[in-house]
Structure formats: C-alpha cells, structure tokens
C-alpha positions as CSV (number, residue, x, y, z in Angstrom):
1,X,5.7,15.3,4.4
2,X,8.1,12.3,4.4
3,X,8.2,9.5,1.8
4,X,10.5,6.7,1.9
5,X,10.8,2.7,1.3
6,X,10.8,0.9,3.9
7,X,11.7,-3.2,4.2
8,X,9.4,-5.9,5.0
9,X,10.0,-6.8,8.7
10,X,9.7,-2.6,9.0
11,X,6.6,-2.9,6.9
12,X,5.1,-5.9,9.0
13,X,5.5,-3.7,12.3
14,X,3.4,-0.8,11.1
15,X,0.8,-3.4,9.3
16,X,0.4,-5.0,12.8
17,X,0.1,-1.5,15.1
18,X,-2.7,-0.6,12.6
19,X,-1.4,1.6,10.1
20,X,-3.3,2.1,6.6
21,X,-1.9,-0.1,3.8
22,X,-2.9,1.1,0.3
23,X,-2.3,-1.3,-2.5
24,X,-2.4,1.5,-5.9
25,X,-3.4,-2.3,-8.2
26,X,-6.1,-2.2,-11.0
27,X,-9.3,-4.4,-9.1
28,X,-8.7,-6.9,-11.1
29,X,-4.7,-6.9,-9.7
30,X,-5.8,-6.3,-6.1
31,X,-8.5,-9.1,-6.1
32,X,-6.0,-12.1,-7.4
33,X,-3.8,-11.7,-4.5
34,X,-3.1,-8.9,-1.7
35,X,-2.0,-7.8,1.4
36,X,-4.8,-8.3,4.2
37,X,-6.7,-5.5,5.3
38,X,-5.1,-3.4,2.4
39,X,-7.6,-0.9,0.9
40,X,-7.5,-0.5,-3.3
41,X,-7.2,3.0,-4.3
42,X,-5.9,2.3,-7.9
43,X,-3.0,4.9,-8.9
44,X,-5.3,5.9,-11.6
45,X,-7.6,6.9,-9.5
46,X,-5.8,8.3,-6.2
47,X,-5.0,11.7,-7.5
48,X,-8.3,12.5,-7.3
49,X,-9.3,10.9,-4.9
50,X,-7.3,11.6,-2.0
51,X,-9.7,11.4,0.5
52,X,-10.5,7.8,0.2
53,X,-7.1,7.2,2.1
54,X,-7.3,7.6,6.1
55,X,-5.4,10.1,8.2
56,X,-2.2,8.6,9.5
57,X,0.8,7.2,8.3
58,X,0.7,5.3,5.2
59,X,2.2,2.3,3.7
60,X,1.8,1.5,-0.2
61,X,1.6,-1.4,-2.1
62,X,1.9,-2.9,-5.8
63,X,3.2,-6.0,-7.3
64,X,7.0,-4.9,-6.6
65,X,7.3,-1.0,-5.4
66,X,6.8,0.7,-8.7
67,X,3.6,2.2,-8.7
68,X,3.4,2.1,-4.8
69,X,6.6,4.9,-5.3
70,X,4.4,7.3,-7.5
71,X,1.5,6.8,-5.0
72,X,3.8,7.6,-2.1
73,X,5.4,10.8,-3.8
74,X,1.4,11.5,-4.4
75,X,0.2,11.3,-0.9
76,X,3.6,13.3,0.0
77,X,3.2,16.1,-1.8
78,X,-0.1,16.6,-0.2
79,X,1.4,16.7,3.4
80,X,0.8,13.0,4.1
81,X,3.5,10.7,5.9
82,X,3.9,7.9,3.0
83,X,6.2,4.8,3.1
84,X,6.6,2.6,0.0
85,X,6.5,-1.5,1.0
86,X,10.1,-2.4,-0.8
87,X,9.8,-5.4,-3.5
88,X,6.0,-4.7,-3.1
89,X,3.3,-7.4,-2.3
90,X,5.4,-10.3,-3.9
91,X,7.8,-9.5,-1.6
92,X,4.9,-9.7,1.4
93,X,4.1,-12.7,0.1
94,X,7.3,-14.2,-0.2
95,X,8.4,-13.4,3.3
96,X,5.2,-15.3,4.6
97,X,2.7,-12.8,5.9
98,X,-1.2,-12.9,4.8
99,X,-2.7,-12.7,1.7
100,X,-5.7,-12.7,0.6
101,X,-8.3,-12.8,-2.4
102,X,-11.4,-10.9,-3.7
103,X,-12.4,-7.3,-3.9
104,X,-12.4,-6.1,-0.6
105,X,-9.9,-6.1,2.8
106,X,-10.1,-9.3,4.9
C-alpha cells in the first residue's frame, strides 16, 4: 500500500475526520508530550506487533519524521495505507494543535 509524508494542515484534516495517529516514541517520549488521541506503539515494538494498530488509514508520529518514516514503510509493506506527519510532533506542536501528557491518549 501507499506511504508518503504528508504536511501539517493535511495531517490536522485526517486527525479531525478520525483517522489513527501512531506516535512510534519510547513511553517515556510519548508521555512528556504528544499528539492527542495518539496511540504509542513504540518502533521497537511495532514489527511485531502489528495488530495493535487499527484498520484504516494511518498517520505516524515521532519527535520530527524520522522514526515515524521507518514505521510508515513498516505498516506499508504489510498492505496498510501509511502517511508520515512531516517535521513530526514538534512540528504539531509548533503549528498550535493539542498536546498532551501521560501514558495514554486523551
């Protein structure tokens, strides 16, 4: 399937019609700061577990596109639709839209 970047405002649209946001962070990463409603499937982890990520498209997230690119040619190559949020969730952040803290979506 298709994986590309994709810009904030383009990344803001999807967030808000409900598509899954993955942010690929360690715990510790995700719970200092992340995107809201974005569910931690660390890239160390995500290879094996694929099935924690829900059907549909998918946007992913890190602290500035890196690791969200690896996770996105991941979740490609196993047929999934993947978009990478360009300049990651300091971008997010720096554009205005939510954040928040702690281990688990708000």
């Amino acid at each position: 399937m298709s994986s590309e970047r994709i810009d904030i405002a383009t990344a803001r649209e999807m967030w808000r019609a409900g598509d899954t946001v993955i942010d690929v962070r360690t715990a510790e990463e995700y719970a200092c700061g992340h995107i809201a409603g974005a569910l931690n499937v660390p890239i160390g982890i995500l290879p094996k577990r694929l099935e924690l990520v829900p059907e549909g498209p998918v946007l992913t997230a890190c602290s500035m596109g890196g690791r969200a690119a690896r996770a996105s040619s991941l979740l490609g190559a196993a047929g999934r639709t993947a978009f990478i949020i360009d300049g990651g969730t300091k971008a997010w952040q720096a554009a205005g839209l939510p954040i928040v803290t702690g281990r688990k979506p708000q």
